[in-house]
C-alpha positions in Angstrom: -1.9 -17.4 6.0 -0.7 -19.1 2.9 0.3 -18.3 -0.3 -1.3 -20.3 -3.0 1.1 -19.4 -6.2 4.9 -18.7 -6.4 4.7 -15.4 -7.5 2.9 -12.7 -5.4 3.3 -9.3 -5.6 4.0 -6.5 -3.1 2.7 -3.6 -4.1 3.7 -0.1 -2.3 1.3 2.3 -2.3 2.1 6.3 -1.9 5.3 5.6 0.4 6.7 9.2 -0.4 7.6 12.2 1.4 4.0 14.1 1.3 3.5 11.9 4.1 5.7 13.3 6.1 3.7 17.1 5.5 2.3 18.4 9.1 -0.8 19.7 7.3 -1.9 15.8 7.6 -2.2 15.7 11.7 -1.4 12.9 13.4 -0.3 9.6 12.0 -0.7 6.0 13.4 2.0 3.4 12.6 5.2 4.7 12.6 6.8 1.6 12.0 5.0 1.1 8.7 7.6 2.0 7.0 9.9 0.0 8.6 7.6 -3.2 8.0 7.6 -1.9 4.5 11.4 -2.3 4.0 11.3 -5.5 5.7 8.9 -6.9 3.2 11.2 -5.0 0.3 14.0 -7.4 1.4 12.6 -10.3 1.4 10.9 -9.7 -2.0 14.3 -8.5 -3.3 15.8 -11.7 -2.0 14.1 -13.8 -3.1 13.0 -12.1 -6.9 9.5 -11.7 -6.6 7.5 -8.8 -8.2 7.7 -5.7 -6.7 5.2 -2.8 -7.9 5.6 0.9 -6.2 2.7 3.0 -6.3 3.4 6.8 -6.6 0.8 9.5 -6.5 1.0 12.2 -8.8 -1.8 15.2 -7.8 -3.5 17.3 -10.3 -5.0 19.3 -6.5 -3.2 22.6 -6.7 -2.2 22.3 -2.6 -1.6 18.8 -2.2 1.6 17.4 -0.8 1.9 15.0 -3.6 2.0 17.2 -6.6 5.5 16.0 -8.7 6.4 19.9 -8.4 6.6 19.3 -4.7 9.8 17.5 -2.3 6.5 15.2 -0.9 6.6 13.8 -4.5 9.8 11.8 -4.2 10.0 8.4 -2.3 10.7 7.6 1.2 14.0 5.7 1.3 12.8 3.0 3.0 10.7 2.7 0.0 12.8 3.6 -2.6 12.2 1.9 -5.9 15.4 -0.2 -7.8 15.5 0.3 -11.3 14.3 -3.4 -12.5 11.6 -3.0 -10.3 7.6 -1.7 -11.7 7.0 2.1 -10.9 3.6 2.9 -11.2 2.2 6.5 -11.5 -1.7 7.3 -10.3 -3.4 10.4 -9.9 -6.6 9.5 -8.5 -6.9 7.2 -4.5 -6.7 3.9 -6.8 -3.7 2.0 -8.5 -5.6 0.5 -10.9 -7.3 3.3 -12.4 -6.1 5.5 -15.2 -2.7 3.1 -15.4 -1.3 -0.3 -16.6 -1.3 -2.1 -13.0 -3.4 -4.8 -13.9 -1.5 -5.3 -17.5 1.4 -5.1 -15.9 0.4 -8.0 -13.2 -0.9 -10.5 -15.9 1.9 -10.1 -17.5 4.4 -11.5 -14.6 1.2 -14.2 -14.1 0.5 -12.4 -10.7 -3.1 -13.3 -9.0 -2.2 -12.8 -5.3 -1.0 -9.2 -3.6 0.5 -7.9 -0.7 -0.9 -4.1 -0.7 1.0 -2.2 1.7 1.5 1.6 2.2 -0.7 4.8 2.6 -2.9 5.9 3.3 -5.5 3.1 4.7 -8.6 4.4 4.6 -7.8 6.0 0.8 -5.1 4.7 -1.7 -5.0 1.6 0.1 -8.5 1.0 0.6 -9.8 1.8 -2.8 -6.4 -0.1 -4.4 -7.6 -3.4 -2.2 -11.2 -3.2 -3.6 -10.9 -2.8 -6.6 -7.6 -5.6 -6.8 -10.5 -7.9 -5.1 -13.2 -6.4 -7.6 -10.7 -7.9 -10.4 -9.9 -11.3 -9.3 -6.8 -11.1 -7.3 -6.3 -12.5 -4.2 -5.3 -9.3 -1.7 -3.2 -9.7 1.6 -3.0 -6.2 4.0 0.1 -6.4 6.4 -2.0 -4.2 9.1 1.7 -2.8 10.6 2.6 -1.8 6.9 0.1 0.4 6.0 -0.7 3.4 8.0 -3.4 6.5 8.3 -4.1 10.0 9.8 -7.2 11.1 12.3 -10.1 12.3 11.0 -13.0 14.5 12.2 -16.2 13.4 10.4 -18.8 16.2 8.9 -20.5 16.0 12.1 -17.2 17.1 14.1 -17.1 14.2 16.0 -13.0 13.5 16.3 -11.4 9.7 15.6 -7.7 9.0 16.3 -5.8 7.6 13.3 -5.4 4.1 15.2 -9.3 4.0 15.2 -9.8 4.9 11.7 -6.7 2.1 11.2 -8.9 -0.4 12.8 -12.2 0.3 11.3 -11.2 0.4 7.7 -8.5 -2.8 8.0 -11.3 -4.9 9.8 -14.0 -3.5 6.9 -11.5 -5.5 4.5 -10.9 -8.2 6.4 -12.4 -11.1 5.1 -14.7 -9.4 1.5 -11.6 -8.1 0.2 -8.8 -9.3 1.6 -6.7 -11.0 4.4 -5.4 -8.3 7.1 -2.4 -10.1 8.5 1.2 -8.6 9.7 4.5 -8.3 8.1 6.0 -11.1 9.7 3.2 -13.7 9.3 3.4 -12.7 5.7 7.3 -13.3 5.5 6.8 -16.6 6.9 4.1 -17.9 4.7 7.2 -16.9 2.1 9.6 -18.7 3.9 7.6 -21.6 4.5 5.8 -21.6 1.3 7.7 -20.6 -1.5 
């Protein structure tokens, strides 16, 4: 992979503590956040845009209301205060907020989208990024998801939803790679 600008974004979506909630099952990834901080570093270092996504619910028993501990970040996502803070309350970033403003103001047209969960926030915040004309990269170890049984009861792990959803954007919407390809391209590149 290779960046074509100087500038890309990483954009965190939904690293905060409603994660963490039990009432979500069982999580793939448990290094995503890990690979997240990683990627915080280098962006830090080397002063690139950083945008964090945070969820606020209007659902009266979701783990992500801002009257809730699930509302505040992770620490290993935890927002500086020159960096963009971005508040949703629907699965995308873009929607109902000033992301895209926001990224044409800092002349931003490729994005690392990292975060949870895969197969919601991050899915639908890929999409639509690609929908708009930006150029989307998915570290697949910084983004992570939850099983799922389907209306029919039939049961998939979280590492098969993982899979499924990252190889659906793979290659329409955006470039699935890992954390540290993606800090090399910056490395290399920048």
């Amino acid at each position: 992979m290779k960046f074509e600008t100087q500038n890309p974004a990483l954009v965190i979506v939904d690293v905060q503590k409603a994660i963490d909630h039990p009432s979500w099952g069982d999580r793939n990834n448990p290094y995503a956040e890990q690979r997240i901080a990683d990627l915080l570093v280098v962006w830090r270092q080397k002063a690139l845009p950083i945008f964090h996504i945070r969820h606020a619910s209007t659902e009266e028993y979701s783990t992500y209301r801002p009257d809730q501990d699930g509302y505040r970040f992770k620490p290993e996502a935890m927002p500086k205060a020159d960096e963009e803070l971005v508040t949703k309350n629907v699965n995308c970033a873009f929607i109902g907020t000033d992301l895209e403003a926001k990224l044409q103001s800092k002349k931003v047209n490729e994005l690392v989208v990292c975060g949870v969960i895969t197969n919601n926030s991050v899915d639908a915040t890929v999409r639509v990024a690609n929908n708009l004309g930006f150029r989307v990269f998915v570290p697949d170890d910084a983004t992570a998801t939850f099983g799922m049984i389907t209306r029919e009861g039939k049961s998939y792990s979280a590492e098969d939803i993982h899979s499924i959803f990252l190889s659906n954007l793979h290659g329409e919407y955006a470039e699935v790679v890992n954390a540290k390809e993606i800090m090399a391209s910056l490395d290399h590149g920048l």
